[in-house]
Structure formats: structure tokens, C-alpha cells
PDB file of N, H, CA, C and O in Angstrom:
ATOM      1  N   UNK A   1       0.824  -1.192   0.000  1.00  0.00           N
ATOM      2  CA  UNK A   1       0.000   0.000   0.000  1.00  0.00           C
ATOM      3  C   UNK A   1       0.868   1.256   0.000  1.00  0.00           C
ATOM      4  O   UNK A   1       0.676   2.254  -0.695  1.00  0.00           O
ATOM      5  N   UNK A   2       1.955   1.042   0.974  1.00  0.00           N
ATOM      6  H   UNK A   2       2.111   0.232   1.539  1.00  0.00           H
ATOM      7  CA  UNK A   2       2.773   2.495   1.098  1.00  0.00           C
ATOM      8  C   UNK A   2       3.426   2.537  -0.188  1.00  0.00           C
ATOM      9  O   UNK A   2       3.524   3.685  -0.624  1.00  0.00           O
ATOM     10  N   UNK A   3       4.011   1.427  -1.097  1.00  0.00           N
ATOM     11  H   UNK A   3       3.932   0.495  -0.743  1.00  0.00           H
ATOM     12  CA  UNK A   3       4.383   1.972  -2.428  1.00  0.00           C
ATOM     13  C   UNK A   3       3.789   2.234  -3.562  1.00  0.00           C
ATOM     14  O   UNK A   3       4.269   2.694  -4.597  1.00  0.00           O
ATOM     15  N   UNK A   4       2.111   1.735  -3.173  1.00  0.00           N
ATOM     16  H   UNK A   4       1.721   1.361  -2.332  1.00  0.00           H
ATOM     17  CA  UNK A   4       1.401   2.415  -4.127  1.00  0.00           C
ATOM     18  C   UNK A   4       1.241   3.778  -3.903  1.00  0.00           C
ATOM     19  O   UNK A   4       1.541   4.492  -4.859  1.00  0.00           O
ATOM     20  N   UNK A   5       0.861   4.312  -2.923  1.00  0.00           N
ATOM     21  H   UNK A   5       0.617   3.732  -2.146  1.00  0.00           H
ATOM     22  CA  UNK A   5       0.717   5.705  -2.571  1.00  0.00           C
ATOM     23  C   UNK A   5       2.184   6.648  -3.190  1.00  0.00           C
ATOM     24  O   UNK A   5       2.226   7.777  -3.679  1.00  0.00           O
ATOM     25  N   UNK A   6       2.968   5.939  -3.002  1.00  0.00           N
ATOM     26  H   UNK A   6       2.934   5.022  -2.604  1.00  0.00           H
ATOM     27  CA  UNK A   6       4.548   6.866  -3.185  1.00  0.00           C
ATOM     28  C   UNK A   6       4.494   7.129  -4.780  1.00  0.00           C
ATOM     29  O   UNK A   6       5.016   8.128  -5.275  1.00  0.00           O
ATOM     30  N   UNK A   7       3.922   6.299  -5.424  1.00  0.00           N
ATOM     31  H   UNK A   7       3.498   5.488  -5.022  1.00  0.00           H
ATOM     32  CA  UNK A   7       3.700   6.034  -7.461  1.00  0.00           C
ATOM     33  C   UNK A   7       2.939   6.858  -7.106  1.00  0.00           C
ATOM     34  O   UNK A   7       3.444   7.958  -6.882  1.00  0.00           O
ATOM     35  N   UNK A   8       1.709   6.744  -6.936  1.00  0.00           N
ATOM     36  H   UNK A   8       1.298   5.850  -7.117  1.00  0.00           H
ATOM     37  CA  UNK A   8       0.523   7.868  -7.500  1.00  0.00           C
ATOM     38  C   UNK A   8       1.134   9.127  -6.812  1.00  0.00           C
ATOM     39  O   UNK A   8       1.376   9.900  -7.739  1.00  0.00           O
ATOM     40  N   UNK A   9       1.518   9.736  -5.574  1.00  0.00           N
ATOM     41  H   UNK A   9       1.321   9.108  -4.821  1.00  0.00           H
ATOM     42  CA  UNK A   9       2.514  10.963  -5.361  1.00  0.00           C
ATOM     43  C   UNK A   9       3.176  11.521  -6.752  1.00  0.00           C
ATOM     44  O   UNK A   9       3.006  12.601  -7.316  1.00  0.00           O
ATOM     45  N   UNK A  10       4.125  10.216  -7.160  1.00  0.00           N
ATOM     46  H   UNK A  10       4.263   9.338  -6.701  1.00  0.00           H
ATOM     47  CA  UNK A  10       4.893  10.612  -8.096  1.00  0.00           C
ATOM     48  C   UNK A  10       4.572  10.734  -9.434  1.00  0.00           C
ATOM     49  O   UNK A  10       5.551  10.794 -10.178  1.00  0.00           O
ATOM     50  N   UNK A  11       3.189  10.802 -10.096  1.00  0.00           N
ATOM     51  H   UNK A  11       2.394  10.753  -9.491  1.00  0.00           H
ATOM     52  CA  UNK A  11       2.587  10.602 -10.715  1.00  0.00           C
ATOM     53  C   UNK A  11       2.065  12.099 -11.243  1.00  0.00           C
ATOM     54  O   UNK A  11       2.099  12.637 -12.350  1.00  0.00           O
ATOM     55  N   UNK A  12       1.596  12.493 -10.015  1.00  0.00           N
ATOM     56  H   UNK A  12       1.569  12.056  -9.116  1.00  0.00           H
ATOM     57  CA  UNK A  12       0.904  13.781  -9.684  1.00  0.00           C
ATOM     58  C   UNK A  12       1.961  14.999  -9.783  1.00  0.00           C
ATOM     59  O   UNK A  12       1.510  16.143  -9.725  1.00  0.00           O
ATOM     60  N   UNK A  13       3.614  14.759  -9.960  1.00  0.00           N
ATOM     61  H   UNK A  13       3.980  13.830 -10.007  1.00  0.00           H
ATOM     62  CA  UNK A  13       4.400  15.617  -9.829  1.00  0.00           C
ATOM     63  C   UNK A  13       4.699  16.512 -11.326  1.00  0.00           C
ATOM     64  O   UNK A  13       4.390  15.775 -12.263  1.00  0.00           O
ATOM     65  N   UNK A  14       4.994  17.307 -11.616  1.00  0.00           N
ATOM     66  H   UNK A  14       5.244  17.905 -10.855  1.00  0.00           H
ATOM     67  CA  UNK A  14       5.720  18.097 -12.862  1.00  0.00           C
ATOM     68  C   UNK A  14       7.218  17.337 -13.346  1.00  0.00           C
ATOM     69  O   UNK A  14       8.091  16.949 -12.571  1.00  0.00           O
ATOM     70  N   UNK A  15       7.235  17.269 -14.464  1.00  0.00           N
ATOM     71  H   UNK A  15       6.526  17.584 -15.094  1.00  0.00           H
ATOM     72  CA  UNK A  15       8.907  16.842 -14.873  1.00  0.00           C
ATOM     73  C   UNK A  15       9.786  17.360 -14.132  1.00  0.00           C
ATOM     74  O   UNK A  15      10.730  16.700 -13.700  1.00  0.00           O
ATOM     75  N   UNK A  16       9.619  18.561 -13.884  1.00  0.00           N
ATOM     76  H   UNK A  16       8.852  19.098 -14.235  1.00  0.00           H
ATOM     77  CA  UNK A  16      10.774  19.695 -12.916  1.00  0.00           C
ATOM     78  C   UNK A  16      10.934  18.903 -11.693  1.00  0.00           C
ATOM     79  O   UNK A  16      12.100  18.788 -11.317  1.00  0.00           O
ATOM     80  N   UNK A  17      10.126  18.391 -11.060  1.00  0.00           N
ATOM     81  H   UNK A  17       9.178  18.484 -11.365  1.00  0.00           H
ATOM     82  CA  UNK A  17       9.739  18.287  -9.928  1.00  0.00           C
ATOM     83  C   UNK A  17      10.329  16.532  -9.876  1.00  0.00           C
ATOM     84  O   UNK A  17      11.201  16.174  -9.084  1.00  0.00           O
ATOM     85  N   UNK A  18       9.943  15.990 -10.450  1.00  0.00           N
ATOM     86  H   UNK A  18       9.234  16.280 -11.093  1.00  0.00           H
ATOM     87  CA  UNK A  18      10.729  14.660 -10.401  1.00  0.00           C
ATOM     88  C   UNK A  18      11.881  14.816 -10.718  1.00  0.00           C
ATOM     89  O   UNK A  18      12.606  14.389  -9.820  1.00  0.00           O
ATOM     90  N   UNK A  19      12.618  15.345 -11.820  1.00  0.00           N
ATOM     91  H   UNK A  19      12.029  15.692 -12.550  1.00  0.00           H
ATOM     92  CA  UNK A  19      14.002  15.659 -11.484  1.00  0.00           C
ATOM     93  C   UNK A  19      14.272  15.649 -10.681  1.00  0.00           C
ATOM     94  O   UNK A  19      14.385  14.583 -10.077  1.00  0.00           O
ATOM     95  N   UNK A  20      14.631  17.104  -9.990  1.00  0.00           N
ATOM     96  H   UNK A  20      14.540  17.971 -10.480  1.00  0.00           H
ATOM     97  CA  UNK A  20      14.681  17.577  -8.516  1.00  0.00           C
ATOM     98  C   UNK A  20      14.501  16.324  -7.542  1.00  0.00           C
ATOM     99  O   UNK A  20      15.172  16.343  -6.510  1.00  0.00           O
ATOM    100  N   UNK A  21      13.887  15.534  -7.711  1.00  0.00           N
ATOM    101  H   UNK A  21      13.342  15.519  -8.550  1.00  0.00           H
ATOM    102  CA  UNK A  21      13.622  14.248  -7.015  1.00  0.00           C
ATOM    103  C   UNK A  21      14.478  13.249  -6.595  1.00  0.00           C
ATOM    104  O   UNK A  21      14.801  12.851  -5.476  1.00  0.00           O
ATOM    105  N   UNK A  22      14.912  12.782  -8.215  1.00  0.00           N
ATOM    106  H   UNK A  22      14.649  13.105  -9.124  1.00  0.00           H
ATOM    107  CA  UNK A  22      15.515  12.107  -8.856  1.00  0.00           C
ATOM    108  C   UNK A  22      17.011  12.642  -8.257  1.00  0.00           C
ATOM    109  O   UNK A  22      17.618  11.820  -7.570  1.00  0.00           O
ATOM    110  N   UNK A  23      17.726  14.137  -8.501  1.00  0.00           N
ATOM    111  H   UNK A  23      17.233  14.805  -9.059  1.00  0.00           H
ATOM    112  CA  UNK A  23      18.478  14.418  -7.987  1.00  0.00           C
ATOM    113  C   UNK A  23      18.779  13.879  -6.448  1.00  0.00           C
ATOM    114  O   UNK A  23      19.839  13.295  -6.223  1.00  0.00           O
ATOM    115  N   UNK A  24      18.232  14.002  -5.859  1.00  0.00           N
ATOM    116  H   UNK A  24      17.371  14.477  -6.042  1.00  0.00           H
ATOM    117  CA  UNK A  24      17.937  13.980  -4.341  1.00  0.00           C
ATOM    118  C   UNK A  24      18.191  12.849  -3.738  1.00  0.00           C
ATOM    119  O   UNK A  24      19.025  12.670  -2.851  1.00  0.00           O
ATOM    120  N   UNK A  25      17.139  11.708  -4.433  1.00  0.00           N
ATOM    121  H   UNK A  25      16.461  11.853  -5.153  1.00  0.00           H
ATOM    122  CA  UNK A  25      17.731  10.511  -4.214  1.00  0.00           C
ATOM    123  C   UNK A  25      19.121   9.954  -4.715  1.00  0.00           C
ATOM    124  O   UNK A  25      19.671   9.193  -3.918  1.00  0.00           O
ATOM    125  N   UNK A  26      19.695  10.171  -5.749  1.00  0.00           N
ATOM    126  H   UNK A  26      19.248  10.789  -6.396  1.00  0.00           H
ATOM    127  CA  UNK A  26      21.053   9.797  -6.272  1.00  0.00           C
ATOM    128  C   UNK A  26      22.093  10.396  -5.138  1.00  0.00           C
ATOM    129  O   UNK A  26      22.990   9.636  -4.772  1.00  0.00           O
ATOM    130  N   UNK A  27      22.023  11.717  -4.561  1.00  0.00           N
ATOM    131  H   UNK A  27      21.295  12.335  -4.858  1.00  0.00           H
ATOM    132  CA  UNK A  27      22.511  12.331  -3.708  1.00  0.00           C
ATOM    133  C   UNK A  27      22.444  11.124  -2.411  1.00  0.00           C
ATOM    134  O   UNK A  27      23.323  10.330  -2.074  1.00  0.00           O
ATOM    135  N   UNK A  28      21.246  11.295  -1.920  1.00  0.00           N
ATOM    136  H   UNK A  28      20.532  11.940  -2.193  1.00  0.00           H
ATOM    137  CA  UNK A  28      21.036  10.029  -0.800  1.00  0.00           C
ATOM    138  C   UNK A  28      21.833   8.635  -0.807  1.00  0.00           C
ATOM    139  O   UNK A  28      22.296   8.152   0.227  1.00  0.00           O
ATOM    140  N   UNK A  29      21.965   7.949  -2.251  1.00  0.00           N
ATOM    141  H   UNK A  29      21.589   8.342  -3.090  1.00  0.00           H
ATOM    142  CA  UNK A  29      22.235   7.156  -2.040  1.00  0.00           C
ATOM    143  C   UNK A  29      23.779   7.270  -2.359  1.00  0.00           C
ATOM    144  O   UNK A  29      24.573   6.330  -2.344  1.00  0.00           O
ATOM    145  N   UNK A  30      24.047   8.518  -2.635  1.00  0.00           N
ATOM    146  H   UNK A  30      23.401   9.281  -2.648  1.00  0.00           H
ATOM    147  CA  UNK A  30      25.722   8.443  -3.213  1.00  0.00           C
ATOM    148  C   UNK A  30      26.579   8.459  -1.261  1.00  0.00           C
ATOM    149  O   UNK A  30      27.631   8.026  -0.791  1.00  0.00           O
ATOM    150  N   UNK A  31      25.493   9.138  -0.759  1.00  0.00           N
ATOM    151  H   UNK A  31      24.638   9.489  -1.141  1.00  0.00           H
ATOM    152  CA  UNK A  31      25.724   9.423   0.659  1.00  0.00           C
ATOM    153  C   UNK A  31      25.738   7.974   1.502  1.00  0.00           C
ATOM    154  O   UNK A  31      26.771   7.513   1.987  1.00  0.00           O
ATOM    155  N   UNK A  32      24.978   7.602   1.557  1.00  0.00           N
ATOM    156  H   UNK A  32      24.139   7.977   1.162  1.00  0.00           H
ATOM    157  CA  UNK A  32      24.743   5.915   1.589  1.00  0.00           C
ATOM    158  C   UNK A  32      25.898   4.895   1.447  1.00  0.00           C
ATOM    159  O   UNK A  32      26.362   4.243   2.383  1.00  0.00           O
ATOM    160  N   UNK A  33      26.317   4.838   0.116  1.00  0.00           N
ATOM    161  H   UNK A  33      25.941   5.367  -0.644  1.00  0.00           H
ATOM    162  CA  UNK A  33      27.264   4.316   0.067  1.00  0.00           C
ATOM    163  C   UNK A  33      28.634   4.576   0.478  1.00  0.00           C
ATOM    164  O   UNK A  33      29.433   3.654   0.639  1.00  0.00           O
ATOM    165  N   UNK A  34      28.925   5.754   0.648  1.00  0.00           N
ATOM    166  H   UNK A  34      28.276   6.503   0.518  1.00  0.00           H
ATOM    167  CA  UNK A  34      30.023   6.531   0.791  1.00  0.00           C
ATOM    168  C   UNK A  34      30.159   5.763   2.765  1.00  0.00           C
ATOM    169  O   UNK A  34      31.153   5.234   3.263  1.00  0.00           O
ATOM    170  N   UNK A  35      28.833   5.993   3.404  1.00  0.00           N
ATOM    171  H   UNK A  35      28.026   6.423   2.999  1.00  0.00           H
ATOM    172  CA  UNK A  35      28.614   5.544   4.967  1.00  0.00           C
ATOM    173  C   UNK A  35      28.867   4.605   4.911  1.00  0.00           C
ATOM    174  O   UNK A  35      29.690   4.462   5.815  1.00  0.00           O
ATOM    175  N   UNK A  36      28.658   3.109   4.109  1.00  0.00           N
ATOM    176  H   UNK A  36      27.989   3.225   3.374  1.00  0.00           H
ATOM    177  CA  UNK A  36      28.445   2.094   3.886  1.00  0.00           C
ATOM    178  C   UNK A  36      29.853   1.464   3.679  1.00  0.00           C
ATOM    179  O   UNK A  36      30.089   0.272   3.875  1.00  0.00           O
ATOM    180  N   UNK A  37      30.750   2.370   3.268  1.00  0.00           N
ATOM    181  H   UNK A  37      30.558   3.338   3.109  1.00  0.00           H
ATOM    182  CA  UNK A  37      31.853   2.146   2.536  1.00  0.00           C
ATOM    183  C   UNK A  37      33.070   2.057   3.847  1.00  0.00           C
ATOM    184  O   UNK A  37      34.119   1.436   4.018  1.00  0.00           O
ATOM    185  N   UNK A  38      32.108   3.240   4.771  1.00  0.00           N
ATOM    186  H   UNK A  38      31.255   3.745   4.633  1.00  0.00           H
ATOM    187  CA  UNK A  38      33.553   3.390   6.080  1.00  0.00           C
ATOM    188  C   UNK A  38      32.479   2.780   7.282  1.00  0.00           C
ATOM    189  O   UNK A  38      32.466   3.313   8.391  1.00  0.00           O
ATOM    190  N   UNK A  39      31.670   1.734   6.995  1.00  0.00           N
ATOM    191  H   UNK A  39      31.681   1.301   6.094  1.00  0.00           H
ATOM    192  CA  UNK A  39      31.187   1.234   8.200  1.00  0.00           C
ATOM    193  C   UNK A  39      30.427   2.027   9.151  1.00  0.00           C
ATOM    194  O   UNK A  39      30.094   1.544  10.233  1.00  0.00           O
ATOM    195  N   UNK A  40      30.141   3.185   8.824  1.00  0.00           N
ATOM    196  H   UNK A  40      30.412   3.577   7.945  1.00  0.00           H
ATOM    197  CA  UNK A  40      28.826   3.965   9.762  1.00  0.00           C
ATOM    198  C   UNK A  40      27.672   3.729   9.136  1.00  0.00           C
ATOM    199  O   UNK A  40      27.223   4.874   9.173  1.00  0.00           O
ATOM    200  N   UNK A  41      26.784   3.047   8.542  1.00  0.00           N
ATOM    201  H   UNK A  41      27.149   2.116   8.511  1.00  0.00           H
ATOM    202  CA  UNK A  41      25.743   2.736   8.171  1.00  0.00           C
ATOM    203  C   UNK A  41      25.023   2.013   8.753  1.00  0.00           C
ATOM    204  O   UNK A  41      25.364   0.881   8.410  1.00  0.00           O
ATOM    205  N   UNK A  42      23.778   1.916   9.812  1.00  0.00           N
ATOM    206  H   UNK A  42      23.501   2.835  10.091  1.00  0.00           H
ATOM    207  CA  UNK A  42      23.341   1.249  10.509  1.00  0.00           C
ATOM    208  C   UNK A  42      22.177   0.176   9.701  1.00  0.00           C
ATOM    209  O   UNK A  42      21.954  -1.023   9.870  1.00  0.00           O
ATOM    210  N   UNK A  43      21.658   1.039   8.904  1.00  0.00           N
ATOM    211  H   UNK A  43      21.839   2.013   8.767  1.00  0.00           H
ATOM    212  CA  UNK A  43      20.079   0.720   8.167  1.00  0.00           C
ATOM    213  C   UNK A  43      21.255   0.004   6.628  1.00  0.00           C
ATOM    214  O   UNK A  43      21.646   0.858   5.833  1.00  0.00           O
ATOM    215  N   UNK A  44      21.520  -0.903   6.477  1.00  0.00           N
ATOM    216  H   UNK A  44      21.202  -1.597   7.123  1.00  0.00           H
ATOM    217  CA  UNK A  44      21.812  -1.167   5.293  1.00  0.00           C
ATOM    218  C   UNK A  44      20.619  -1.447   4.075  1.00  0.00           C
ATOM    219  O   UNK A  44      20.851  -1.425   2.867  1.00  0.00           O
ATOM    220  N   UNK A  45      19.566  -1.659   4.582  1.00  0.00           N
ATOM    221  H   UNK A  45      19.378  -1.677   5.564  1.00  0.00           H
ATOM    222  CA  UNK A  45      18.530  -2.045   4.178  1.00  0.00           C
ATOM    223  C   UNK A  45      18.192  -0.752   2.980  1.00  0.00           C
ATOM    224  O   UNK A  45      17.764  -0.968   1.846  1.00  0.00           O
ATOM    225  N   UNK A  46      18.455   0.397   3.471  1.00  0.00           N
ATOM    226  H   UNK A  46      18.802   0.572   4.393  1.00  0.00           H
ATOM    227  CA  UNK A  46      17.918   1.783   3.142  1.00  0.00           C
ATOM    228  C   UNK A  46      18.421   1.965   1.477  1.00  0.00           C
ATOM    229  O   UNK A  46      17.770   2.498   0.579  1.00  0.00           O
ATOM    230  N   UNK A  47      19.949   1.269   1.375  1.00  0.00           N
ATOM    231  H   UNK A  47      20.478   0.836   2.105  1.00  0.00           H
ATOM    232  CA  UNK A  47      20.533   1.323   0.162  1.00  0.00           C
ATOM    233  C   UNK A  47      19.574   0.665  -1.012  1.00  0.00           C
ATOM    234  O   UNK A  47      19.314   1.193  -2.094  1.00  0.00           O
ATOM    235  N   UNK A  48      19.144  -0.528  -0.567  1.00  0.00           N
ATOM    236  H   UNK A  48      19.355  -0.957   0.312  1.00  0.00           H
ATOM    237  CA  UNK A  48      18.004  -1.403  -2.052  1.00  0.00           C
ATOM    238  C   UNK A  48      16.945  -0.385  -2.002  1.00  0.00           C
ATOM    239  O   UNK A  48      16.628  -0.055  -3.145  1.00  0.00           O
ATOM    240  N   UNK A  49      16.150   0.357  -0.904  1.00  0.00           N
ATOM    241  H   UNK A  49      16.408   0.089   0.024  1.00  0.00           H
ATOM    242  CA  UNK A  49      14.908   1.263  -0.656  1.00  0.00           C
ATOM    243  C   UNK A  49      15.155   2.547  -1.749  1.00  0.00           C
ATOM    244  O   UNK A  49      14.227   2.789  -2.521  1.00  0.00           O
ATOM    245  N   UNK A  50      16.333   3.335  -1.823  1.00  0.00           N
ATOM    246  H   UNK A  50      17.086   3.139  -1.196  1.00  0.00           H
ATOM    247  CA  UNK A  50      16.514   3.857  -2.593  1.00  0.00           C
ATOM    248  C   UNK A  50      16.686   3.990  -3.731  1.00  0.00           C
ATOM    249  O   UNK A  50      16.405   4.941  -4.460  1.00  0.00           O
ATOM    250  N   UNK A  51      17.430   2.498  -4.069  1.00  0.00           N
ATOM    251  H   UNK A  51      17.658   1.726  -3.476  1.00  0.00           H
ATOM    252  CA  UNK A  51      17.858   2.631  -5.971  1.00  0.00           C
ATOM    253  C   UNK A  51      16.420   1.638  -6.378  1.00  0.00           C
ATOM    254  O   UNK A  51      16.302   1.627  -7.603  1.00  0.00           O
ATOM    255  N   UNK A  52      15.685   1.090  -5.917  1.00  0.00           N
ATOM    256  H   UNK A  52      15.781   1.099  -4.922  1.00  0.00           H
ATOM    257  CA  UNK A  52      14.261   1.581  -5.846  1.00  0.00           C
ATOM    258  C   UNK A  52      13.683   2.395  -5.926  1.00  0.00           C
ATOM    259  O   UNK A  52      12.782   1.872  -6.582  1.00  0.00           O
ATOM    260  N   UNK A  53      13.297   3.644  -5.771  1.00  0.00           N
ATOM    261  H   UNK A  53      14.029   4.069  -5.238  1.00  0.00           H
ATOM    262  CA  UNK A  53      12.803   4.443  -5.340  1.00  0.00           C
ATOM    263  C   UNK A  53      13.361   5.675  -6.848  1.00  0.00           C
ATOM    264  O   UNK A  53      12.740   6.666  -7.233  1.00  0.00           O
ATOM    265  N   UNK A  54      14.500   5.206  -7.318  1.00  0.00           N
ATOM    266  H   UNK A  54      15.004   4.401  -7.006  1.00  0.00           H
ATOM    267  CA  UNK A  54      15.225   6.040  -8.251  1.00  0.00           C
ATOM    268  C   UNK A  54      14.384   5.550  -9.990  1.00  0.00           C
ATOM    269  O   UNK A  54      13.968   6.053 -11.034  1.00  0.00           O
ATOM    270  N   UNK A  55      14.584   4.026  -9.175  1.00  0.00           N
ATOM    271  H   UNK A  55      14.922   3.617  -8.328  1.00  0.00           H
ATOM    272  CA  UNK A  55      13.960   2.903 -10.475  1.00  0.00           C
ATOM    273  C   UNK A  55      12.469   3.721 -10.835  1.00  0.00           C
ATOM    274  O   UNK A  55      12.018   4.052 -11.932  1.00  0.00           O
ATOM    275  N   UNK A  56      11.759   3.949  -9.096  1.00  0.00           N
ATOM    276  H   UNK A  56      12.126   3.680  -8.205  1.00  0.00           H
ATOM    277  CA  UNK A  56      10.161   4.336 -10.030  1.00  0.00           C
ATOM    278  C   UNK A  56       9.912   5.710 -10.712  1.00  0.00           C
ATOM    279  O   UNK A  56       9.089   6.024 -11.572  1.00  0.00           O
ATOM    280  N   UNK A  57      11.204   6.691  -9.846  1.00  0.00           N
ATOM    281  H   UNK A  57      11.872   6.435  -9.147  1.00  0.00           H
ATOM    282  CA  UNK A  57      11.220   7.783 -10.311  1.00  0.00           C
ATOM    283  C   UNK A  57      11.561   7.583 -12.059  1.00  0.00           C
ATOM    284  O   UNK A  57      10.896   8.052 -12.984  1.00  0.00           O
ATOM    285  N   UNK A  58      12.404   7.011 -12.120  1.00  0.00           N
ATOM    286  H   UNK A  58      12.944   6.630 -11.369  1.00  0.00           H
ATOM    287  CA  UNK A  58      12.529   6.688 -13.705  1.00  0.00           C
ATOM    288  C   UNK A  58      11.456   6.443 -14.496  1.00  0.00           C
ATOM    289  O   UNK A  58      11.014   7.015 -15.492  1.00  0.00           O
ATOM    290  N   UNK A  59      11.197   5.719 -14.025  1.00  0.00           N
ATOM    291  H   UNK A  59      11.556   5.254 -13.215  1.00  0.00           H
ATOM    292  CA  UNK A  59       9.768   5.116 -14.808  1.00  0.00           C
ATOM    293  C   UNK A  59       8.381   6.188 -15.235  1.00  0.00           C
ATOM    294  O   UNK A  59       7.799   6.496 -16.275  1.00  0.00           O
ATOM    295  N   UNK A  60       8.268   6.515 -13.803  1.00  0.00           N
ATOM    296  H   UNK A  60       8.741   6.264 -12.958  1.00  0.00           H
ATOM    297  CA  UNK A  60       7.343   7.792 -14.257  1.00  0.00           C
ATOM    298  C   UNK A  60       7.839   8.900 -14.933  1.00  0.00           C
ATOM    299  O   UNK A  60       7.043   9.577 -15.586  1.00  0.00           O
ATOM    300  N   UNK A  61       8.929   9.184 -14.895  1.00  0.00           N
ATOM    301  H   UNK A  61       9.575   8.634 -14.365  1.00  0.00           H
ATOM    302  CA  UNK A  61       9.646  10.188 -16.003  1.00  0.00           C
ATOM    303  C   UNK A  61       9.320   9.570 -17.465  1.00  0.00           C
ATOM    304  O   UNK A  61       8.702  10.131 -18.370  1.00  0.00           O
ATOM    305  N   UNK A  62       9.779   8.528 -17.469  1.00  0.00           N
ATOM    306  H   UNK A  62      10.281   8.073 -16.735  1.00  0.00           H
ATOM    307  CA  UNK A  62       9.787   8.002 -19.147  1.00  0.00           C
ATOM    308  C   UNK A  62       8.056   7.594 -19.232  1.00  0.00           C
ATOM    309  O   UNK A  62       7.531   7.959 -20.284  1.00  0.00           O
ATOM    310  N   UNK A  63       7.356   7.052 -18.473  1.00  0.00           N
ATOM    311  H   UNK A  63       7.782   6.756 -17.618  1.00  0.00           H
ATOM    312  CA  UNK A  63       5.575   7.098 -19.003  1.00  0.00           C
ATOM    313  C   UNK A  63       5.438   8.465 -19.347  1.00  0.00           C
ATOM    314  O   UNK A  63       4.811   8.594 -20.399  1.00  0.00           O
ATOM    315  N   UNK A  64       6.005  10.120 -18.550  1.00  0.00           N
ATOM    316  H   UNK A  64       6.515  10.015 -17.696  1.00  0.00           H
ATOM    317  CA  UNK A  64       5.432  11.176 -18.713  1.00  0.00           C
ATOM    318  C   UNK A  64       6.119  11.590 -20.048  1.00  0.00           C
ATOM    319  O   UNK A  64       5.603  12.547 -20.625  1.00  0.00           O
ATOM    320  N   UNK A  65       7.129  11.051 -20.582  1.00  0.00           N
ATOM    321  H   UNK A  65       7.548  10.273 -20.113  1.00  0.00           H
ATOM    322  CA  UNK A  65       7.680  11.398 -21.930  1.00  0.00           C
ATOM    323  C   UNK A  65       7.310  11.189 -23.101  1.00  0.00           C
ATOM    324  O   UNK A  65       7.421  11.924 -24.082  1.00  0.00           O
ATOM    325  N   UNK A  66       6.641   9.676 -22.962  1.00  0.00           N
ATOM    326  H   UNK A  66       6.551   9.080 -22.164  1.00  0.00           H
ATOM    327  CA  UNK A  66       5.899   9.039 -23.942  1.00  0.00           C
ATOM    328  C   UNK A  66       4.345   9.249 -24.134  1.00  0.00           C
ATOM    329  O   UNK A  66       3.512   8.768 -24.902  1.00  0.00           O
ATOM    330  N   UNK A  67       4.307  10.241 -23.035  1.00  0.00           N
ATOM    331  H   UNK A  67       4.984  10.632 -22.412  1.00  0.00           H
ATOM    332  CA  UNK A  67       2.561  10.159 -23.146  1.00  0.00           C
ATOM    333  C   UNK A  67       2.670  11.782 -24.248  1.00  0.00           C
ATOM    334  O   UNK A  67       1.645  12.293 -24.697  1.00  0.00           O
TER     335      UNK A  67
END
């Protein structure tokens, strides 16, 4: 349910606006790994949650391109 809600959110957004998104998360997860890399990362879990999260942002970018 919570990742349907997060699609239709992202659904509802402007191209600008998923960018900006899209940015954000790549940022997150560049941060992520970088933690991950020197062993301060508690939530490892958070890393698949994100490049997830990049995946749907993608997706709805390219449905809003083709439509």
C-alpha cells in the first residue's frame, strides 16, 4: 500500500519536480554508500529502498515522456 501511494505521489508531480527528485535521491544514495563504505551505516537495508525508489522515479519520467 505504502508503495502504491509513493507512485501515485509521483505521478501527480511536474517533470521539474521529479528531477529535482531524482536528484535527491542519487545524492542520498551516493551518501549511503560513501557511509556504507567506512562502516557507519546502521540501516543497510535503506541502500536497495533507494535505488528503488530512483527505479520508479525513472519510470514515471519516461511514461510522462511518452505520453
Amino acid at each position: 500500500m505504502k508503495i502504491n501511494k509513493y507512485v501515485e505521489d509521483l505521478k501527480k508531480k511536474s517533470a521539474a519536480e521529479l528531477n529535482d527528485e531524482l536528484v535527491a535521491a542519487k545524492k542520498e544514495l551516493f551518501n549511503l554508500r560513501f557511509q556504507n563504505a567506512t562502516n557507519q551505516l546502521d540501516n543497510t537495508s535503506r541502500i536497495k529502498e533507494v535505488r528503488k525508489n530512483i527505479a520508479r522515479i525513472q519510470t514515471v519520467i519516461t511514461e510522462k515522456a511518452n505520453a
